[in-house]
Each structure stands twice: as structure tokens, then as C-alpha cells.
C-alpha positions as CSV (number, residue, x, y, z in Angstrom):
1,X,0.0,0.0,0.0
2,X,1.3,3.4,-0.5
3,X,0.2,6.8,0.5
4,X,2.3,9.6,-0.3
5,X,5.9,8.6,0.4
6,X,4.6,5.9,3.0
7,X,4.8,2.6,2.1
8,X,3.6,-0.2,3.7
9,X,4.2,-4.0,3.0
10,X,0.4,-6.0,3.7
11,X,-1.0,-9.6,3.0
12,X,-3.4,-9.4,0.4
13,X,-4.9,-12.3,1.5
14,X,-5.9,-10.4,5.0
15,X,-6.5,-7.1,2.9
16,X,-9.1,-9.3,0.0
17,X,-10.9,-11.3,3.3
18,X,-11.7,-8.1,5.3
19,X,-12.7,-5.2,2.4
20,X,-14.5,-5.8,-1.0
21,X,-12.5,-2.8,-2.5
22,X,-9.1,-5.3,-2.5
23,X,-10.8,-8.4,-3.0
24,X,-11.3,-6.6,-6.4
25,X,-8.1,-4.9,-6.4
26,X,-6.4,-8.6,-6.3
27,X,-8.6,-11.0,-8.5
28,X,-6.9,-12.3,-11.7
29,X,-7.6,-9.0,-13.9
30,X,-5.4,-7.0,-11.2
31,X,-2.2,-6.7,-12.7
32,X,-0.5,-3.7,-10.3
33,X,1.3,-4.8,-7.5
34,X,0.1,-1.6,-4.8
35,X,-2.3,0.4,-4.0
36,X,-2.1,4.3,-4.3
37,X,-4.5,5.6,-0.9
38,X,-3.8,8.6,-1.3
39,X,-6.1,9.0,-4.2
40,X,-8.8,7.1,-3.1
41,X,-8.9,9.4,0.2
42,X,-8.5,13.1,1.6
43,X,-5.1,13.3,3.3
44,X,-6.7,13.6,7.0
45,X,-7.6,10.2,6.9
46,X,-3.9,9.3,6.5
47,X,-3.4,9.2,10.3
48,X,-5.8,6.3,10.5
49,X,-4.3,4.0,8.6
50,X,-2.4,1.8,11.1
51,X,-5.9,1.9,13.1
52,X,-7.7,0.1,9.8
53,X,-4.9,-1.5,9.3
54,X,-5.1,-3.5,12.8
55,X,-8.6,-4.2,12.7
56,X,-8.0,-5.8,9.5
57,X,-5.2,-7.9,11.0
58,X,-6.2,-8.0,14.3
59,X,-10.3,-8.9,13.5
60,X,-12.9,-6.8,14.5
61,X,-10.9,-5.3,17.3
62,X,-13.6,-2.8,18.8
63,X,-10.9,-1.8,21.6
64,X,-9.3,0.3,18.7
65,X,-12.1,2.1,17.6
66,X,-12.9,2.8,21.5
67,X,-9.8,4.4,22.0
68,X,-9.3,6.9,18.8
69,X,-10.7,10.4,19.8
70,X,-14.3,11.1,18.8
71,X,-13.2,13.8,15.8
72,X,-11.7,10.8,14.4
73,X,-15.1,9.3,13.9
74,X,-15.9,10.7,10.9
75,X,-12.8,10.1,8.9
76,X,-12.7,6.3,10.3
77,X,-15.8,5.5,8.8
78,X,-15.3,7.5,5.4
79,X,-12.4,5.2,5.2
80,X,-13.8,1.8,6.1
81,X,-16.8,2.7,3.1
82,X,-14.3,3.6,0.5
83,X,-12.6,0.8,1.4
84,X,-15.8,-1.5,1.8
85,X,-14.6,-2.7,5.1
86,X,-18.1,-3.6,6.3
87,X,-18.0,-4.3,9.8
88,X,-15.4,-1.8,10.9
89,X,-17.7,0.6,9.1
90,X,-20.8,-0.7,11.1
91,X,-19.1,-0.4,14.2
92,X,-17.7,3.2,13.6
93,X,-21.2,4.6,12.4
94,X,-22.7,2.6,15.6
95,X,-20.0,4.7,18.0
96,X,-21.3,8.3,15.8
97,X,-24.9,7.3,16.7
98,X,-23.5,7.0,20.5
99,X,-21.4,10.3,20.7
100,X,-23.2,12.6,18.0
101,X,-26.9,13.2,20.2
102,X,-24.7,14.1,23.2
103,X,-22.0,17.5,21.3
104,X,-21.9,20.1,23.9
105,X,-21.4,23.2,21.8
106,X,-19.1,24.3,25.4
107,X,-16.7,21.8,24.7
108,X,-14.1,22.3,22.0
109,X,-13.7,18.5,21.4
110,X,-17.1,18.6,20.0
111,X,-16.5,21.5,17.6
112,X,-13.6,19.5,16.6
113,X,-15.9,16.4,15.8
114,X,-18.2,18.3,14.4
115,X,-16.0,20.2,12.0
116,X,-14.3,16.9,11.0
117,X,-17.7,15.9,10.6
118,X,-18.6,18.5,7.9
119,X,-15.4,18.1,6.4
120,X,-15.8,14.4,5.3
121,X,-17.3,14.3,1.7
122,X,-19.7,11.9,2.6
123,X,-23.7,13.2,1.6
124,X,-24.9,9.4,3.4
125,X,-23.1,9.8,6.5
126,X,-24.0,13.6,6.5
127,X,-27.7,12.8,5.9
128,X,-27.7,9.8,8.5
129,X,-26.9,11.0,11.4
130,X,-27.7,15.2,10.8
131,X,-31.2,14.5,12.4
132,X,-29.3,13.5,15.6
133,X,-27.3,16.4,16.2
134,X,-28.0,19.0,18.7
135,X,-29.4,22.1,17.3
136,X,-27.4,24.1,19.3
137,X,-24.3,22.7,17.6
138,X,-26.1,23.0,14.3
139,X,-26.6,26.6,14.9
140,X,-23.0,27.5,16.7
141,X,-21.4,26.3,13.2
142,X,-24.2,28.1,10.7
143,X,-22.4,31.3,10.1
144,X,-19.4,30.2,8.5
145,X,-21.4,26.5,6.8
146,X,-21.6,27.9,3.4
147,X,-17.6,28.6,3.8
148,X,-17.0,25.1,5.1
149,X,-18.8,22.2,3.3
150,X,-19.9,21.8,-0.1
151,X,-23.2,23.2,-1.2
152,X,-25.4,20.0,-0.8
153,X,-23.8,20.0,3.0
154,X,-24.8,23.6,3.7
155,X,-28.5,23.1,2.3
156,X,-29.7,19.8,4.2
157,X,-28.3,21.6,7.3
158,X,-29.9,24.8,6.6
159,X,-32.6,23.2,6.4
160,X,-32.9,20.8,9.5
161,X,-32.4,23.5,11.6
162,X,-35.2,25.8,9.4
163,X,-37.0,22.9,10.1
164,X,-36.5,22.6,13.5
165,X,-37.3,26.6,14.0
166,X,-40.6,26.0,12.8
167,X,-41.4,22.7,14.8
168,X,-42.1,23.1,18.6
169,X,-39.7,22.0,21.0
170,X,-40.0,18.7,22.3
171,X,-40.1,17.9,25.6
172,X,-37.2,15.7,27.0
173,X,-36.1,14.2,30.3
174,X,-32.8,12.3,30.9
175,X,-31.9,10.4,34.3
176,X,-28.8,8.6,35.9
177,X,-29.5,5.6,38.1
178,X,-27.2,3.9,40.4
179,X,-27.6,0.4,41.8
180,X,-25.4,-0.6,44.3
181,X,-24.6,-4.0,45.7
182,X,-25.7,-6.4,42.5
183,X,-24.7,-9.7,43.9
184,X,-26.9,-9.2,46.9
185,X,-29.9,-8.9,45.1
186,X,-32.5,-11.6,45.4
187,X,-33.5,-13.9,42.4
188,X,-36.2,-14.4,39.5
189,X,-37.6,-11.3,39.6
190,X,-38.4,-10.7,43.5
191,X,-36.6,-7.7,43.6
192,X,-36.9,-4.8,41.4
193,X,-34.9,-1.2,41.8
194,X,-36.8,1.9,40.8
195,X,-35.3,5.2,40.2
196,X,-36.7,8.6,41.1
197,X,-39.9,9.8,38.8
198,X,-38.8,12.4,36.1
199,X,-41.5,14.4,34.3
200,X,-41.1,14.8,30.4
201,X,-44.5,17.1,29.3
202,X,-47.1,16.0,31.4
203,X,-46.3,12.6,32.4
204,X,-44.4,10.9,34.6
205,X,-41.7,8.2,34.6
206,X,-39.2,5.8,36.3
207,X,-36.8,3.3,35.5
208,X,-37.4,-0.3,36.8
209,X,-34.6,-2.7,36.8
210,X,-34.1,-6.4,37.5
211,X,-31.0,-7.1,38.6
212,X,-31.5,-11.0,37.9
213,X,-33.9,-10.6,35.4
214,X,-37.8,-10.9,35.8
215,X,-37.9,-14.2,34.1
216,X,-37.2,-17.8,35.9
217,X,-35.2,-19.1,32.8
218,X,-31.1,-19.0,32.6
219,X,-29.2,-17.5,31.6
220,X,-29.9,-14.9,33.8
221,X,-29.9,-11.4,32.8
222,X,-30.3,-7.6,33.9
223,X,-33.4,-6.4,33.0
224,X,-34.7,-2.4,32.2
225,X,-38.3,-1.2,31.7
226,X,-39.1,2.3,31.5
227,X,-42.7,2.7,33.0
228,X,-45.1,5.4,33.1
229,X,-47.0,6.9,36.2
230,X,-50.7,6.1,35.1
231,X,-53.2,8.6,36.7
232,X,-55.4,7.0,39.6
233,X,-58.3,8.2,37.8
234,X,-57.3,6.6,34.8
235,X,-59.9,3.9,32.9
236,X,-59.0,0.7,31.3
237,X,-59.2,3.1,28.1
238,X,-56.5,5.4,28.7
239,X,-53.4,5.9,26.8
240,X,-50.2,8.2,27.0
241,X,-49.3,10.2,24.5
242,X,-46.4,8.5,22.1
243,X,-43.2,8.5,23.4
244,X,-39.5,7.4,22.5
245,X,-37.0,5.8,24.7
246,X,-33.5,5.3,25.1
247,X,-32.0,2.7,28.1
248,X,-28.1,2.7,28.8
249,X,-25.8,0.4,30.9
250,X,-22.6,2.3,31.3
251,X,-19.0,1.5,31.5
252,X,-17.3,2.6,34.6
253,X,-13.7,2.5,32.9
254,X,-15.3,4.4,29.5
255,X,-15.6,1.5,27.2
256,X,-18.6,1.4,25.0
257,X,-21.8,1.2,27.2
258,X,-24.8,-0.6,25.9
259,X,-28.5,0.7,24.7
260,X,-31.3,0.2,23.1
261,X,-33.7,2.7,21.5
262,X,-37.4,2.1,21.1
263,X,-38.7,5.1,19.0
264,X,-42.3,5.5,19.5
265,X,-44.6,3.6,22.1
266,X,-48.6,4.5,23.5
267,X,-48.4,3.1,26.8
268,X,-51.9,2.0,28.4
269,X,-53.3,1.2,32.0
270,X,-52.5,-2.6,30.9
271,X,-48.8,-2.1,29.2
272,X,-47.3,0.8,31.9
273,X,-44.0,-0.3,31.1
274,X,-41.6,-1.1,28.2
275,X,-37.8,-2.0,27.6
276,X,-35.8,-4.9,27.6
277,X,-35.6,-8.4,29.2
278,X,-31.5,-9.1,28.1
279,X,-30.6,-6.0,28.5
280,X,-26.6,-7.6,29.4
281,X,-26.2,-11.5,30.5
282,X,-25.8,-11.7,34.8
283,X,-22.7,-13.6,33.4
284,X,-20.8,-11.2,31.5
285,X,-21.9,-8.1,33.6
286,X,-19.3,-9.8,36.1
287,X,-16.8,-10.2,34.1
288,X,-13.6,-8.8,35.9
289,X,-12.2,-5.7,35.0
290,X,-14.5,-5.1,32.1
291,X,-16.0,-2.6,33.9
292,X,-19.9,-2.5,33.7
293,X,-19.6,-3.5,38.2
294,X,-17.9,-1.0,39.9
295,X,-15.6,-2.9,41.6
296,X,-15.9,-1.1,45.2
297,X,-19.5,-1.3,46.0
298,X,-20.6,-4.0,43.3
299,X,-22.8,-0.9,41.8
300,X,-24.4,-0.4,38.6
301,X,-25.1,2.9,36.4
302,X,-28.3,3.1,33.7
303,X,-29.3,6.4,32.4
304,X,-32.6,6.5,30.8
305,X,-33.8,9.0,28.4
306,X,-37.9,9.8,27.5
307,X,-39.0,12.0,25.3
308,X,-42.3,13.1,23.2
309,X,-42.1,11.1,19.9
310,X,-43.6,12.1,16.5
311,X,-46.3,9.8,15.3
């Protein structure tokens, strides 16, 4: 492979098994023996290529991805689709949907994702995960967009956030909550946690969690349900509004936490609740040192998210 005056000696057996773009780069019609990089990609990406280079050796190694800084994001996965690597590209577009929803325009690490972000020359990417970024960022980088990014950038963000000017704002609630003491919890769904009630428009909601699971069946797993308050007053008729939800488990030494997204639900007096059964295996939750137990009070962090969801 070569890339400007770096040169770098690969297997193209490793390269062919792990990205479609040199599986056809190395059939029989293939008569070159390298690869030029540098004009298949923008010169930022450069810095990345011992990072893809890894993975492709190494095997899905998620541990590299997990470590690169988040304004790195968008030029790994630009490289992993020109390259067709498809699951490093899966896993880098799966760690954008994690970090994009939470830029703080107060933090200069997020102007720097988000400015790597509009300077990747990807319309998909752009167009995927624009309806997840804050509109505060949106608007903090609007004066100088048209300077920036190409014209197609500059008019699908234009017009998300004229979009967003005209829609009412929707009402939101996040929550962190800590369970401490895991293994002393009692079996097969005898003992539920429940966090404080958070409001999000008129209603009212808690997270419920299982520590062993609410089902008598192995293996065992921790269990989250988000459940609504339902009036006392309240008929066997009633229904909420539709809402969206988002459950996390999070990593006490930073690693990828895990969650699921459910994004629109009418609960009713019968179906109060909603979330997840497996939410992580009892098993692999106490793995040592992988962090989801903090090792000194055995405790657990969720954070659960609610908001009002378009029909």
C-alpha cells in the first residue's frame, strides 16, 4: 500500500478477506502490485491508517475504535466505506450514533468532531446522522457553513435546523441511576430497583430494573423497563401520549456502554411499562475488569432517556 511517500508491505490475502475494495483490487484481472490511498482518500484520513490496518489484521478489534478520539469518527468511517470494510464501518457509524446526540457546543472537542464531521465528503453519512445532532451545535457552526462544506452539506443543514425553528420543541427528560450492591440482590424477579420519577410534558416516569432478570429461565440477565406513572383516575381506556425511549448500561472505565432505543410507544393502564428483558447477561456483567460493576461497592449505572415522539 502506498500513501504519499509511506509505504507499507500488507498480506493481500488479509486485505481481500476483510474489504471488498481489494478483494477486487487482487482478482486475476489485477495486474499492479500496490495500492495508491492517497487517491482514493483526503489526506486527513492518513493518520488512521495503522488503526484500519489493525482491525483488518487484528479482527474486529472494537478496543481500537474505542480508544481513537471522537473527531476521528468521521474520517474512520469514510475510510472503512471507501474501502468497503463492512463491519469496521458498522461499528464506527454505531460509535457516531452513540457520541453525535450528546456535542456540547461548550466543549471544544465537539467543535472539533463536528467540524471533522462536515469536512468528510460523505452526503450518506451527513444525511444519517444530521437529524441526531443538537441544534445548538447546528446553529453554533451556521455562520461560517456555506464557507465550510460543499453546497449540498450547507442546504440539508440549513434546512434541519429551518425545520426545526418552525417545529415546537420537544419535551425531554434524561436520568442517571445507580444500583449498588448487584450480587446481593434476590432472584427471579423478586426484587426490582426503581429510580426517582422524572417528568417529560405532562407525564411521569421511572426506570425499573431487575438485577436478575424478571424471568425464571437461565441465563440470567439484567433487565430495564421504563414505566409510566398512570393517573389514579385513569380507565382501562387510557393511553399516553407517544413517546420514544433510550435505556443505557454504562461502562465505569469508559468503554462502549450498551442501549437500546425504542422510538415510539402509546403506553396504556395494561402495558405501563416497556424496555428490555436481556438487557446484558448476569454472566458477562461480572466479568472482571471489564468494567460494567464497579468494583468497590458492586454498583451499577443506567441512564434513561424519554421524550415526546412524533407519530
Amino acid at each position: 500500500l502506498k500513501w504519499g511517500d509511506r509505504e507499507v508491505k500488507v498480506h493481500r490475502i488479509y486485505l481481500a478477506k476483510a474489504c471488498h475494495f481489494f478483494r477486487g483490487a487482487t482478482n486475476e484481472a489485477f495486474q499492479g502490485d500496490s495500492t495508491d490511498l492517497g487517491s482514493l482518500l483526503p489526506d486527513a484520513c492518513k493518520v488512521l491508517l495503522d488503526t484500519v490496518l489493525d482491525w483488518i489484521y487484528g479482527g474486529d478489534r472494537s478496543e481500537l475504535v474505542d480508544a481513537l478520539q471522537d473527531s476521528a469518527l468521521p474520517r474512520l468511517y469514510h475510510m472503512s466505506d471507501v474501502l468497503q470494510c463492512v463491519p469496521l464501518k458498522r461499528y464506527a457509524l454505531k460509535r457516531l450514533k452513540i457520541r453525535v446526540p450528546i456535542l456540547d457546543v461548550s466543549d471544544s472537542a465537539s467543535h472539533n468532531m463536528l467540524d471533522e464531521f462536515l469536512a468528510i465528503p460523505d452526503i450518506s453519512l451527513f444525511r444519517t446522522l444530521l437529524p441526531l445532532i443538537p441544534s445548538e451545535s447546528l446553529a453554533s457552526r451556521a455562520p461560517c457553513i456555506a464557507e465550510q462544506v460543499p453546497s449540498g452539506f450547507a442546504s440539508a443543514m440549513m434546512g434541519e435546523l429551518a425545520e426545526r425553528v418552525r417545529m415546537p420543541p420537544r419535551a425531554s427528560s434524561v436520568a442517571e441511576f445507580i444500583i449498588r450492591h448487584m450480587s446481593s440482590s434476590a432472584p427471579d424477579g423478586q426484587d426490582v430497583k426503581r429510580s426517582q420519577q422524572v417528568f417529560c410534558g405532562q407525564a411521569r416516569f421511572a426506570l425499573a430494573v431487575y438485577p436478575l432478570g424478571f424471568r425464571d429461565r437461565a441465563p440470567k440477565h439484567l433487565s430495564a423497563l421504563v414505566e409510566i406513572a398512570v393517573p389514579a383516575e385513569a380507565d382501562d381506556q387510557w393511553r399516553s401520549d407517544n413517546f420514544g425511549f433510550q435505556i443505557t448500561l454504562c461502562n465505569w472505565k469508559g468503554r462502549t456502554p450498551i442501549f437500546r432505543e425504542k422510538g415510539a410507544f402509546t403506553f396504556s393502564k395494561r402495558e405501563n411499562n416497556r424496555g428490555w428483558g436481556k438487557l446484558c447477561a448476569i454472566d458477562d456483567l461480572h466479568v472482571a475488569d471489564q468494567g460494567w460493576v464497579r468494583e468497590e461497592d458492586g454498583a451499577v449505572k443506567l441512564q434513561f432517556q424519554v421524550w415526546e415522539a412524533s407519530v
